[in-house]
N, C-alpha and C positions, 0 to 999 in steps of 0.2 A: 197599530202604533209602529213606525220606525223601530228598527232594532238600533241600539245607540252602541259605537265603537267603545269599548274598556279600552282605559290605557293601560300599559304594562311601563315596570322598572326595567323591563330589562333592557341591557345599553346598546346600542347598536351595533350591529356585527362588523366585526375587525377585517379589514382586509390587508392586514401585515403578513408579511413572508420573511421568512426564517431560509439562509441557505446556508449550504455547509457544500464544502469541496473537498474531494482526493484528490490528490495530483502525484503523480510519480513518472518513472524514467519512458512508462512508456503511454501512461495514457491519464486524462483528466474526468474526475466523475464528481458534477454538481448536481444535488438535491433542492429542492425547497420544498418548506415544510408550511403548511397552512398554522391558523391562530390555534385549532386543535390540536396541532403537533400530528397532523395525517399528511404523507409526500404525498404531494400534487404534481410534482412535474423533476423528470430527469434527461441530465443530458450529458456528451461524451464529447470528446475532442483528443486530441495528440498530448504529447508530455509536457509538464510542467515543474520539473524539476532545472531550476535555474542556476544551477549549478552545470548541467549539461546542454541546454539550448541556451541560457542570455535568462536576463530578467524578464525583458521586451514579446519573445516568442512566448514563455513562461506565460506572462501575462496575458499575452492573444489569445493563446491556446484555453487557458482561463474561463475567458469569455465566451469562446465560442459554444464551452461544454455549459458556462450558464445561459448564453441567448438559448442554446437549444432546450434548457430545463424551461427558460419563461413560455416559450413556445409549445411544450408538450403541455402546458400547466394555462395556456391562454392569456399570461400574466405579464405585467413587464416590469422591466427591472427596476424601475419607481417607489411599486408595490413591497420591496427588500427593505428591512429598517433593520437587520442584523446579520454578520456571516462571520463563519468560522473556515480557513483554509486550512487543510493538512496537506503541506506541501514534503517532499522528501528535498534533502536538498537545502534545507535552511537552520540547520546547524549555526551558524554565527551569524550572532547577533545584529553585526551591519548589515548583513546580505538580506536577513529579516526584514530589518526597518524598512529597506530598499522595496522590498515589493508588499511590503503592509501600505505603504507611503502609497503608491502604483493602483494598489485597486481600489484604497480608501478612496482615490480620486478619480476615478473613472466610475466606480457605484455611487459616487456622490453622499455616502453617508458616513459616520464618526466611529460606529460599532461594529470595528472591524478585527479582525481577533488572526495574525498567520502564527502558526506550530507545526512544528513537524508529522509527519504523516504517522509516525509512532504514537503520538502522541493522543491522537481522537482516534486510533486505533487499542490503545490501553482504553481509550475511557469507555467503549465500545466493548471490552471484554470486561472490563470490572464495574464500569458504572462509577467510579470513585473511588469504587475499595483499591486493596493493597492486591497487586498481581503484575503478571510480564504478559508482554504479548511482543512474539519474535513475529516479523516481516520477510518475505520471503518472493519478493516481485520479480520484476527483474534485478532488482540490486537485493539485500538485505541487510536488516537492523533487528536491533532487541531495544527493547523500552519497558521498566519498572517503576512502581513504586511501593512502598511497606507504608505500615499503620500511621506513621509519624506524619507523613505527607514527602520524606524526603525520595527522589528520583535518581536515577541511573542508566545507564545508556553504554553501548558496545556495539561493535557493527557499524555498517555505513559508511564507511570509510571509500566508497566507489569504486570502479573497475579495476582500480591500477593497484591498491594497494587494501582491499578490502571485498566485500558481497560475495562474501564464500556463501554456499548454499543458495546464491540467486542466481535467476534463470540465467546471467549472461557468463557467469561464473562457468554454470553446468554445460551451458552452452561450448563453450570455450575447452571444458574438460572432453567434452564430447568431440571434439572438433581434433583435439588431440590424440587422442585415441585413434581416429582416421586416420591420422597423418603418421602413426606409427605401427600403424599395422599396413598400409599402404609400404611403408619404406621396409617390412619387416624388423624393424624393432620391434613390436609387440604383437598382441596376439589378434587373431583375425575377429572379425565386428559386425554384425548389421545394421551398426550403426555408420557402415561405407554407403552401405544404400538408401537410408534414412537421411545422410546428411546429400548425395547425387540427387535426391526426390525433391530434398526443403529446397536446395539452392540451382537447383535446375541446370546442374554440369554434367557432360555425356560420362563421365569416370571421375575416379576419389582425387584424381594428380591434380584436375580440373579444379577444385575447388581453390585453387589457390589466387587463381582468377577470379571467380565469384567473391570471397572471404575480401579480396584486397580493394576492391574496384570503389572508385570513388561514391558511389551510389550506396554501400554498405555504409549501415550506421548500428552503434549498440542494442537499439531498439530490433533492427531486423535479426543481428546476433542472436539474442538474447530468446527469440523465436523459436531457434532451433531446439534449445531444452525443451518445449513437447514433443518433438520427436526422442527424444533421449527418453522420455518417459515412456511413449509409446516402446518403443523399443527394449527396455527392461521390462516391461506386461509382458512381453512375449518372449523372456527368458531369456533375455541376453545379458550373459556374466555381466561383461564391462560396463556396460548402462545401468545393473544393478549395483553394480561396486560406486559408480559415479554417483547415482542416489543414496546409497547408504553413508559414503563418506560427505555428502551434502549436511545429512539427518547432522551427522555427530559433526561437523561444523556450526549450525545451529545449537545443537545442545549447548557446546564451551561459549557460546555468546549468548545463552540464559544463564547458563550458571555463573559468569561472569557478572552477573547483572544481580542473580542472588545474595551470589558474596558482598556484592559492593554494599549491598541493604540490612545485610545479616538476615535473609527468610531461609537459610538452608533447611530449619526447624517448623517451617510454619506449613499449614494443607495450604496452598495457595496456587489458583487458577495459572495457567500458560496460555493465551487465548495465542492463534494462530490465524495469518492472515497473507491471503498471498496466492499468484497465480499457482507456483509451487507445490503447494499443499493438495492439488489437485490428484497428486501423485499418490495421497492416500498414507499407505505405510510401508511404502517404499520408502519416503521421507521422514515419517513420525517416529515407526520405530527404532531406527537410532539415535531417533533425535532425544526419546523417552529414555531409552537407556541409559544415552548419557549423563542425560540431567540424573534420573534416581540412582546413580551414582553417588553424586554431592548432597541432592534434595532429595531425599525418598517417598515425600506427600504431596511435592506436587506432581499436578495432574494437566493433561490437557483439556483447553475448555474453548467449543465455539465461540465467538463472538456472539453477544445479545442483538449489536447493534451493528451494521457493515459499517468502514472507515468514514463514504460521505455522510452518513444516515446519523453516523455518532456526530461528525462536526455540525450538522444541522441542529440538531438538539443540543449541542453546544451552544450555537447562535440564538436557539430560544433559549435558553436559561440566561445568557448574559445580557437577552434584553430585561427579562424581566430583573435582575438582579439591579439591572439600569433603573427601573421604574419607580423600585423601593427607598431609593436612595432621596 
């Protein structure tokens, strides 16, 4: 006898993607997340912080890191029915709308979610609960929130008037440092032949060429901080002084964030995120100090989830939150 087919209930398998993006001063990293909530495909492109390239490049650049996610993942952009952007850079509200508006319409779909890169960076270290998580890329930020649900913010303020403790900051202190032990104002550095190697000038006088020339951009800046790091590994005073006084610049823009919430009193997570952090406890340990200073319980805590990884799974939850409704 014929074997006769059983049907099943079960419903046909979904082919929805879920995508979340980082974007910052120097580089864009978009995920997508299959119906399981498992990343299938990632991809990378230049910055997207629109505040410093345009809404327009911002947006390219965008793209380019999600064609390459549809491409590692076999998928196309079709296949997306929800995204989450963590952009740096979109702090006001208008500028928001402006490129929520931007890629709503270019993905061709309604469930489209932009916040700041703080932002699916906390949820990524708490999950929801109450906790900070300081930034630390090439620019930096702090972002909280306590029990209540209410939020706070410090940091970010950009190159000119703010991103102490990010890379273009250190960069920049570094760069300083050169230039006055070069002229004999200050003390002598290895960080003269650290910064001749990054920028490729035959002596330290030389960099003033390199540093100026129309071809330099913040992003290439901002590069130099690993060799600053480099460079305090290997026991250099001033490179260590520029990362310690980094740490306790972060610290007063968590604790700044605590006071605003009132958790001076609570154990509560500090998750950390950022090329920065790279540096280990050259950067933490002052960064800890300062905080248990004001906070004595809290602690630092890795990320569960990295910044695109959280806004993906942001994008799944706010479809399904769509479904129920």
């Amino acid at each position: 006898m014929p074997i006769r087919s059983r049907k099943t209930n079960r419903p046909p398998k979904s082919h929805n993607l879920y995508l979340g993006v980082d974007g910052g001063g120097t580089k864009s990293q978009a995920i997508l997340l299959s119906e399981e909530k498992k990343a299938i495909g990632e991809g990378l492109s230049g910055a997207s912080n629109p505040l410093r390239v345009g809404v327009e490049t911002a947006v390219s650049n965008i793209f380019q890191a999600i064609d390459a996610a549809c491409d590692a993942a076999n998928k196309s952009r079709g296949d997306i029915v929800s995204a989450t952007f963590g952009l740096a850079g979109v702090r006001r509200i208008d500028l928001r709308q402006r490129v929520r508006e931007r890629l709503a319409q270019k993905l061709g779909i309604k469930l489209v979610e932009v916040v700041t890169d703080a932002e699916i960076a906390l949820y990524g270290t708490t999950l929801g609960n109450a906790g900070v998580v300081v930034i630390a890329g090439t620019g930096s930020i702090c972002y909280g929130r306590n029990e209540a649900g209410e939020t706070a913010i410090a940091g970010g303020w950009g190159p000119i008037a703010g991103d102490e403790g990010g890379g273009a900051t250190i960069a920049r202190r570094g760069l300083q440092a050169i230039a006055k032990a070069s002229d004999g104002r200050g003390r002598l550095t290895k960080l003269s032949e650290a910064g001749v190697d990054y920028f490729r000038t035959s002596t330290p006088e030389n960099l003033l060429v390199a540093i100026y020339s129309p071809q330099m951009d913040n992003a290439k800046i901002a590069g130099f901080a690993r060799l600053v790091v480099e460079t305090a590994r290997k026991g250099d005073k001033i490179a260590i002084e520029i990362l310690n006084e980094s740490g306790l610049e972060l610290g007063l823009a968590v604790n700044a964030v605590i006071k605003k919430l009132n958790l001076e009193t609570k154990r509560i997570p500090i998750g950390y995120v950022g090329s920065i952090f790279r540096a280990g406890k050259l950067i933490t340990d002052s960064l800890l100090e300062t905080v248990h200073r004001f906070a004595p319980k809290a602690y630092l805590s890795e990320p569960l989830l990295q910044p695109a990884r959280a806004a993906a799974q942001s994008a799944f939850e706010m479809y399904r939150k769509g479904e129920k409704r």
